[in-house]
C-alpha positions as YAML, in Angstrom:
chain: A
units: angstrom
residues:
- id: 1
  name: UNK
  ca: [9.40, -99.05, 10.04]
- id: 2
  name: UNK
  ca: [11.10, -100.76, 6.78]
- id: 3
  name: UNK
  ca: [7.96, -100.24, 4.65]
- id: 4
  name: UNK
  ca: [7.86, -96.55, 5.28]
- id: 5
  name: UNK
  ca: [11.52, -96.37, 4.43]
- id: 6
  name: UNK
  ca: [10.92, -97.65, 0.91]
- id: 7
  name: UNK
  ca: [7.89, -95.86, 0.14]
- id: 8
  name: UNK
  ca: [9.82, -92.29, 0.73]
- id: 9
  name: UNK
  ca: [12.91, -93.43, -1.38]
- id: 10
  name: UNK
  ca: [13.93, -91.50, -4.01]
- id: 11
  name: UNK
  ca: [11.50, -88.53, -2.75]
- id: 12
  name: UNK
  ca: [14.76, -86.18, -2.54]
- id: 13
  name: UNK
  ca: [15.37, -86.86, -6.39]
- id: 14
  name: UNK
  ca: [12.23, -85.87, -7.56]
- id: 15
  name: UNK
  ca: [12.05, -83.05, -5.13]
- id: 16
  name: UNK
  ca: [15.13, -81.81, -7.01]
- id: 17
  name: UNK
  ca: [14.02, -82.53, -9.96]
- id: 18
  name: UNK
  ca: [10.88, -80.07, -9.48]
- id: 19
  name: UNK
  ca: [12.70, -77.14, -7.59]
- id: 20
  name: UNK
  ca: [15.73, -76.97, -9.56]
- id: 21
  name: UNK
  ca: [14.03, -75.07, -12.65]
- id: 22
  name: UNK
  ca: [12.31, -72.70, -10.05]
- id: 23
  name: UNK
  ca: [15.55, -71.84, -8.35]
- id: 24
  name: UNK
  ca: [17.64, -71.38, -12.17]
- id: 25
  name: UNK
  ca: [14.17, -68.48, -13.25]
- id: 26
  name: UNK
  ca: [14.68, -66.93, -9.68]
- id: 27
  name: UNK
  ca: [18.30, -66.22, -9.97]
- id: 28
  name: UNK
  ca: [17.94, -65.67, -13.84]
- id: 29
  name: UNK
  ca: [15.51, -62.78, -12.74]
- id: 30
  name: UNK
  ca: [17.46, -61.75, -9.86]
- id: 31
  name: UNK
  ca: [20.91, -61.39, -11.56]
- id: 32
  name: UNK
  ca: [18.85, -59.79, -14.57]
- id: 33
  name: UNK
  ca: [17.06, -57.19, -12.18]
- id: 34
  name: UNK
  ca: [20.65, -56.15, -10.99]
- id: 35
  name: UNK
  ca: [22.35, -55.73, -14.23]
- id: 36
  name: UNK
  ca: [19.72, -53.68, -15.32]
- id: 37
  name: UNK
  ca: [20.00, -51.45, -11.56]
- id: 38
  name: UNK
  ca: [23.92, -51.27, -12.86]
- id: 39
  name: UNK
  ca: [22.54, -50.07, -16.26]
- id: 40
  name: UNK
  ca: [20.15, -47.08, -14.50]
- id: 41
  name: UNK
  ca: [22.62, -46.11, -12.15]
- id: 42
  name: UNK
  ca: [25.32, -45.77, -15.26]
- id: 43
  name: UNK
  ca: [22.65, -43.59, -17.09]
- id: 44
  name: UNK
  ca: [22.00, -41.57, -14.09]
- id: 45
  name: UNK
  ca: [25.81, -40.93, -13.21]
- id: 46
  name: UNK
  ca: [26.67, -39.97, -17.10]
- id: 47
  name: UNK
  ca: [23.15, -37.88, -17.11]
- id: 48
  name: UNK
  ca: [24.48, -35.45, -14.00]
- id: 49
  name: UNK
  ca: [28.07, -35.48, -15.62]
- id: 50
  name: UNK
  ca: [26.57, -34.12, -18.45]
- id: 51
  name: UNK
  ca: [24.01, -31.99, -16.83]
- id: 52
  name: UNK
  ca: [26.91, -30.63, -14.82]
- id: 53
  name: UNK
  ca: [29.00, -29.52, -17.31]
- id: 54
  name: UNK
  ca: [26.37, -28.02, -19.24]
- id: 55
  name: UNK
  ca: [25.25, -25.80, -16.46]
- id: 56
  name: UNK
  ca: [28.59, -24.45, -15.63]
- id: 57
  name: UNK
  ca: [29.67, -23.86, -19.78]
- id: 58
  name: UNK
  ca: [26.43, -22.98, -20.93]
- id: 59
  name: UNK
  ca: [27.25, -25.05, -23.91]
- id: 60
  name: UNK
  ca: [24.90, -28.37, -24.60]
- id: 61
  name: UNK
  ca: [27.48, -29.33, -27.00]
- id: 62
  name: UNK
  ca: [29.98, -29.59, -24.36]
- id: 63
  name: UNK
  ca: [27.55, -31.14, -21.93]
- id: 64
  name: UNK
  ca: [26.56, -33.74, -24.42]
- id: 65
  name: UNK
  ca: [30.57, -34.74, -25.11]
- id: 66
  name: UNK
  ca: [31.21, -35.08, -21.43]
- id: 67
  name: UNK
  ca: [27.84, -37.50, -21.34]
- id: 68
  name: UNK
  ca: [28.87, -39.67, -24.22]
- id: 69
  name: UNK
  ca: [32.30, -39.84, -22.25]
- id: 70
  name: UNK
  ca: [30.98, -40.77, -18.85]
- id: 71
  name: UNK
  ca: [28.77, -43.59, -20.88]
- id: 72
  name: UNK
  ca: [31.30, -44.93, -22.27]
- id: 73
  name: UNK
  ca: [33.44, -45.05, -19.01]
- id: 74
  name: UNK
  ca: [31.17, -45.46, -16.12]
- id: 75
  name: UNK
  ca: [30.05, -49.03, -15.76]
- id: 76
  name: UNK
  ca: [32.54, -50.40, -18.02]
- id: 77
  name: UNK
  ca: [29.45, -51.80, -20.26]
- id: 78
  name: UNK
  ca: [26.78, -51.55, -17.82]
- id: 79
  name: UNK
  ca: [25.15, -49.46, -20.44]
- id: 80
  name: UNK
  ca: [24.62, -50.33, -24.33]
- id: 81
  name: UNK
  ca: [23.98, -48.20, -27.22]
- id: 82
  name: UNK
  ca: [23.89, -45.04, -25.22]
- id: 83
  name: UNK
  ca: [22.02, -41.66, -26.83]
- id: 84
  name: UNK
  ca: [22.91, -38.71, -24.70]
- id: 85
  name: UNK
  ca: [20.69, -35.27, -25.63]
- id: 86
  name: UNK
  ca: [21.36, -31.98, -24.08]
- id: 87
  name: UNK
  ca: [19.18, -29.34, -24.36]
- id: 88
  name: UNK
  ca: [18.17, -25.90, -22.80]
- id: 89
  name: UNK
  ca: [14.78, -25.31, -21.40]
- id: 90
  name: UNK
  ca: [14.65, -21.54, -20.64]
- id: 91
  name: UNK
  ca: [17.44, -20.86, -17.69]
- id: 92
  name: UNK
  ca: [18.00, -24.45, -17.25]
- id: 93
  name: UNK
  ca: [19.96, -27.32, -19.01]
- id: 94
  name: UNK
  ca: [18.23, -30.70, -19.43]
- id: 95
  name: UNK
  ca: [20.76, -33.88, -20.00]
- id: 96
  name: UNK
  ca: [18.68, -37.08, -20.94]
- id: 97
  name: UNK
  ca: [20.57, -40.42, -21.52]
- id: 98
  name: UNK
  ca: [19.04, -43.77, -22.59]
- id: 99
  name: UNK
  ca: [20.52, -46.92, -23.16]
- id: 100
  name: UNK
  ca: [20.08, -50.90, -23.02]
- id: 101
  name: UNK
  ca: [20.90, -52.77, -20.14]
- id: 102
  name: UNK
  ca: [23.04, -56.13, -20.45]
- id: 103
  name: UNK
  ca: [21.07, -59.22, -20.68]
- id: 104
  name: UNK
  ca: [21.54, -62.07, -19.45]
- id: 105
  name: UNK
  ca: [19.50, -64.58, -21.93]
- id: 106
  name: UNK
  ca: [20.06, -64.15, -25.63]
- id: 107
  name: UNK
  ca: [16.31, -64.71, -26.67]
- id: 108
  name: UNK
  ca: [14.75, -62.11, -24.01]
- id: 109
  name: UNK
  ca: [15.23, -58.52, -25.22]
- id: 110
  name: UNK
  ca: [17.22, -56.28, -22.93]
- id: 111
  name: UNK
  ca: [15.54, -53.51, -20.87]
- id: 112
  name: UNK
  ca: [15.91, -50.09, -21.62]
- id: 113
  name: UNK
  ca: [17.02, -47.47, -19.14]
- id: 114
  name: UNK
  ca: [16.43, -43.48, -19.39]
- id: 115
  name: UNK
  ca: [17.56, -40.93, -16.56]
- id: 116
  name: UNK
  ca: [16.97, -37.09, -16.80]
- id: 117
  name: UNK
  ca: [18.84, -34.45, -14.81]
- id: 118
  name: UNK
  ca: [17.71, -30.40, -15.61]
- id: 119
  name: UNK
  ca: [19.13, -27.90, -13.17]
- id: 120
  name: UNK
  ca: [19.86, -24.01, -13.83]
- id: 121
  name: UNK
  ca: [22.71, -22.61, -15.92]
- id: 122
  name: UNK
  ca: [24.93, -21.51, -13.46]
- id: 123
  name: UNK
  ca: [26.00, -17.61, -13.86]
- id: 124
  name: UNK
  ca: [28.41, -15.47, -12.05]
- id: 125
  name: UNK
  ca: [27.15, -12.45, -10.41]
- id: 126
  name: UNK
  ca: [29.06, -9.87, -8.46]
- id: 127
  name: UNK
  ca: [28.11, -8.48, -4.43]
- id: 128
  name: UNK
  ca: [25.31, -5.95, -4.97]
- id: 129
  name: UNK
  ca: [24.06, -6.79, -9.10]
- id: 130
  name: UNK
  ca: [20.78, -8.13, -9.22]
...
């Protein structure tokens, strides 16, 4: 019983030793993978803010302020570097934004994020007009 005690000792340490950097790139990649969720889900909030607005104006310009505003805003940094484009494809309005997500290690380059909304400019039409 004693000599099997002392042939194990100090197993635990080097067991640690080995999993630790396994368990630090897991949760690196893990907390990375979320940021950059937090980044697309920024994107796709200040895309339909932007698409919104557009439909109901008619006006990319004013659908493109309201996107750079909700980029700014939503996420509170989630989203870096943000290029919002508004444009209008036939009867419908297309908002696009793109960004960077945050990164968590300085030497690995941050992911990039695009979201796209288009829906159709909305009109008003009374009872009866076709």
């Amino acid at each position: 019983m004693w000599s099997r005690a002392r042939r194990e000792r100090g197993a635990s340490a080097i067991e640690l030793v080995l999993y630790t950097p396994l368990l630090m790139i897991t949760m690196i990649i893990t907390i990375q993978f979320a940021l950059t969720y937090l980044a697309k889900q920024s994107a796709s909030a200040a895309a339909r803010e932007a698409a919104r607005v557009a439909r109901v104006t008619g006006d990319a310009d004013q659908g493109r302020l309201k996107g750079v505003s909700s980029a700014q805003t939503l996420g509170r940094g989630m989203l870096h570097d943000p290029q919002i484009t508004v444009v209008r494809v036939g009867d419908s309005m297309r908002a696009t934004v793109s960004g960077r997500a945050s990164r968590l290690l300085p030497f690995v380059d941050s992911p990039r994020v695009e979201e796209v909304v288009q829906g159709r400019i909305e009109e008003y039409q009374l009872d009866g007009a076709p």
